[in-house]
Structure formats: C-alpha cells, structure tokens
ZAMARGU-4260 file (C-alpha; in steps of 0.2 Angstrom, whole numbers, plus 5000, padded with zeros to 4 digits):
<rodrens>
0) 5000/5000/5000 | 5008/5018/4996 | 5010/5030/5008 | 5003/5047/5004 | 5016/5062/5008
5) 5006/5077/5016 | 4989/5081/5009 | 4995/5084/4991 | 4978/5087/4981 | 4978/5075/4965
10) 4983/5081/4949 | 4971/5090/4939 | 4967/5082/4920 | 4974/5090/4905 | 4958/5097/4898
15) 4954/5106/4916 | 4970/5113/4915 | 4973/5119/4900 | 4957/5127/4901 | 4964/5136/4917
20) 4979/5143/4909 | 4967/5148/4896 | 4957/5159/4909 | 4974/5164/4916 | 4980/5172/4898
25) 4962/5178/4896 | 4963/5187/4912 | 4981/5194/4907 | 4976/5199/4892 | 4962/5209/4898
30) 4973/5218/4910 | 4986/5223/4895 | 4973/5229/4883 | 4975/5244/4885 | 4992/5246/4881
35) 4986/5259/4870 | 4981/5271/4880 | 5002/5271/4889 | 5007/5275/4872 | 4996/5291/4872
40) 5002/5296/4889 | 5018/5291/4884 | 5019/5301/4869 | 5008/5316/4878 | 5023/5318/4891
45) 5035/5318/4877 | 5026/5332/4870 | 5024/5341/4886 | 5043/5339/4890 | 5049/5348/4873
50) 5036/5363/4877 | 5044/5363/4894 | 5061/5366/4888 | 5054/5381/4878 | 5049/5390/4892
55) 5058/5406/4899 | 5053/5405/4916 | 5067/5415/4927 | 5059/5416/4945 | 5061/5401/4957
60) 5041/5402/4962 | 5036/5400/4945 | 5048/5385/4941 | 5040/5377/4957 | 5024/5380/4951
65) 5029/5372/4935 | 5037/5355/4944 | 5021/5353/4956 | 5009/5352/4939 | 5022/5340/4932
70) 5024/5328/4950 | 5003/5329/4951 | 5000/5325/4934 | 5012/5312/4935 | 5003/5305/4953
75) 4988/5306/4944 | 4997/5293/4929 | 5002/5282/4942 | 4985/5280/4949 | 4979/5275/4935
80) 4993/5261/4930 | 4988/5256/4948 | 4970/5252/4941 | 4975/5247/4925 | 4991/5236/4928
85) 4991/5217/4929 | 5007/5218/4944 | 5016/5227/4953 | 4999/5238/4957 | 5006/5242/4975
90) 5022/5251/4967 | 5013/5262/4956 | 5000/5268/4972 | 5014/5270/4981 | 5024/5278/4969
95) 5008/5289/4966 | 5009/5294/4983 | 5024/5300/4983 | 5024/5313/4967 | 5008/5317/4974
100) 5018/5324/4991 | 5030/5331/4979 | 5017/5341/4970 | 5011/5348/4987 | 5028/5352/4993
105) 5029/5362/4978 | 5013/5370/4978 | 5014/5373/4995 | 5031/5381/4996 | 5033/5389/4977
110) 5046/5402/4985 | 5059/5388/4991 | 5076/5391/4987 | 5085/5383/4970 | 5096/5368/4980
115) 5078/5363/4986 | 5069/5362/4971 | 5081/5356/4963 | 5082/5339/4975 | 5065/5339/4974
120) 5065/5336/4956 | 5083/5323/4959 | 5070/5313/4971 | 5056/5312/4959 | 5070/5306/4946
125) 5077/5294/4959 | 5060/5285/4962 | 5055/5283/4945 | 5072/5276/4940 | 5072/5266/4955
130) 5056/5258/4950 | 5058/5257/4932 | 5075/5247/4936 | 5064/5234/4949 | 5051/5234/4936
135) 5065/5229/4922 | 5074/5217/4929 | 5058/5208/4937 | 5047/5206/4922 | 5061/5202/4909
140) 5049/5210/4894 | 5056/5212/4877 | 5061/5232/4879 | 5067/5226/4899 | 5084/5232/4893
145) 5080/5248/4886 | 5068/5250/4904 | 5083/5247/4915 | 5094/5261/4903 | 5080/5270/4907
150) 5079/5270/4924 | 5098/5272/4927 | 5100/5287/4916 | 5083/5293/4927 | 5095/5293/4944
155) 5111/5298/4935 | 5101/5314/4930 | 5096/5314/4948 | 5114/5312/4955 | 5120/5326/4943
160) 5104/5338/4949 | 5107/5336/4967 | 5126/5339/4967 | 5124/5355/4954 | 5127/5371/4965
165) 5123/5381/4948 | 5108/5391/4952 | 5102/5394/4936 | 5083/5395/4931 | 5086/5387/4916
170) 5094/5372/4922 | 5081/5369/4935 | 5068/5373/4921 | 5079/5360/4908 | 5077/5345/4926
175) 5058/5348/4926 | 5058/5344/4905 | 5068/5331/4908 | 5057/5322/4921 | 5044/5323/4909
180) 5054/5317/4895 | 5060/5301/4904 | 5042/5299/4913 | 5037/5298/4893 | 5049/5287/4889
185) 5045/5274/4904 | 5027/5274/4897 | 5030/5270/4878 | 5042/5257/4883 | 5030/5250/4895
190) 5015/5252/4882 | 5024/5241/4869 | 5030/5226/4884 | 5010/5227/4887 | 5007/5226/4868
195) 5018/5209/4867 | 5010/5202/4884 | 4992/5206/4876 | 4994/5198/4860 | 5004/5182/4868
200) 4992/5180/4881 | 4976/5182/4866 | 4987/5166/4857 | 4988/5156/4873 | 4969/5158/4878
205) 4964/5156/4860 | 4945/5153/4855 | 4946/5134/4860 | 4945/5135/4878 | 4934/5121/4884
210) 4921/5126/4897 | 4922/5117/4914 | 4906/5109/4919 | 4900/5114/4937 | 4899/5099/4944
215) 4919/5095/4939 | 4932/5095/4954 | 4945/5105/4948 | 4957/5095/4961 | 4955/5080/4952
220) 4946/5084/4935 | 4932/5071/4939 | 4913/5074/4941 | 4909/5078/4960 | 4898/5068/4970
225) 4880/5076/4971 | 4875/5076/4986 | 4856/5074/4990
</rodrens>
C-alpha cells in the first residue's frame, strides 16, 4: 500500500488545466489591453517635456509652480497604472503617493530656494528610476533592457541635479523637461511590453477554451459527487 506524503491534492486532467491557463492568459490579456492608452500618455509627456524646455521661466516660484503640475500629473498617471496594471499595482499607488507629496511640497512652498527644488526634482527622478530598474529586471519583457537604461540614466540625471550648485533657472527649468521626458519614455516602453503580453496572452487563451462543467472537481478533473 503507498503512503501518501502530506495532503498533496491529486493532479488535475489536461483538459481542466489547460482550460485554466486559458482563463489565466484571458485574464492577462484583459489587464494589458489597454496598452494603447500608455502610448498616448507616453507620447503626451513627450510632447509636454519639449514645450517645457521652451519655456523662459526666470523666477524660482514659477519653476516650482511648473514642477508641482508635472509631480501631480504624474501621481495622477500612476494612479491610473495602479488600476490598469496586471502587477506590481502596489508600486505604482505607492509611487503615486509619493509625486503626489511632491506636488504639494511644491505648491505649498513655490518660493523655496534653488538647492531645494532642485532635490525635489533629483527625488522624483530617483523614484521613478528606481522603480523602472525593479520593474526591468523583474518582468524580463522584450524592451526590459532599454527600461533598466531607462531607469539608470533617470537617477544619474538625479545624481547630477542634486550635486549642481549652479543656480540657474534654466537648468532647473531643463530637470523639470527632463522628468517629463524620461516619465514619457517609461510609458511608451511599458506600452509596447504590454502590447507583446496582450497579443501572447490572446494566442495562449485562443478561442478553443473548453468550458468546465459545474459539477467537475477542479482538484481532480472528475465529476463531484452530488450530494442529495
């Protein structure tokens, strides 16, 4: 007689489970449909980073005012990756959180000096590089090299903002464009990793997913009892 090891459950027939992996790659490809929508945002801060580095803006209070619309804006992007992504939807909320703190701090004190604004803008870089690195090397997508460039460049940028005594308004205005650039170019990267996942995950799922009977175990791919 063999001894059964723990209370491992029995393994599940073929049919049952490639009919979950098909609701799997269904529910995946749901989540990444609208990788769309990231280009646009994607493209949209690309845009908005070039207008940026048009401005002339000499005064510190207006260049706060400037990097609080961009750290908001940017929260408000996160929040919605957080509702949209398949993963990692904790990271963007709390990444969310934090420009939205960032936009406050700038709105609330527009007048702060040019070593403070300027740090605020090197810690905004710093968290979205950090995450885009994390993001990179955990997901292992088809652009996760081009992400982890990214995300480095994002806190060398930071590095060089925080340790630049040069109080200039144009070079704070030039960090805040490039923010913006690099938020842009984290999104349309992202958007074509969640293009490849959406149409991977439509193949797997394919249109020949076999319907599982209520009254089938899914532990052991048999009909359950009834019970009367």
């Amino acid at each position: 007689m063999r001894a059964q090891v723990g209370n491992v459950p029995p393994v599940v027939t073929e049919e049952v489970a490639m009919t979950l992996r098909s609701r799997f790659a269904e529910g995946v490809a749901d989540a990444t449909g609208y990788w769309w929508l990231l280009l646009v945002t994607g493209i949209l801060w690309v845009l908005v980073s070039l207008a940026i580095l048009q401005f002339n803006l000499t005064s510190v209070w207006s260049i706060a005012l400037l990097a609080g619309i961009v750290l908001c804006v940017a929260a408000a992007n996160e929040f919605m990756l957080t509702a949209m992504a398949p993963s990692w939807k904790w990271a963007h909320a709390l990444l969310g959180v934090f420009f939205l703190v960032g936009g406050i701090v700038a709105f609330a004190w527009p007048s702060s000096t040019f070593i403070v604004l300027a740090r605020l803008i090197a810690w905004y870089l710093i968290f979205l590089g950090a995450f885009e690195i994390a993001e990179s090397l955990a997901s292992r997508g088809d652009l996760w090299g081009l992400r982890l460039a990214a995300g480095i460049a994002s806190i060398a940028i930071a590095f060089w903002a925080v340790e630049s005594f040069a109080r200039s308004a144009a070079l704070l205005v030039l960090w805040v464009g490039i923010g913006a650039l690099m938020r842009g170019i984290s999104e349309i990267f992202t958007a074509f990793e969640w293009r490849h996942v959406h149409n991977r995950a439509r193949e797997i799922a394919g249109p020949a997913a076999v319907p599982i009977p209520r009254d089938v175990d899914l532990t052991t791919g048999t009909e359950a009892p009834q019970h009367t």
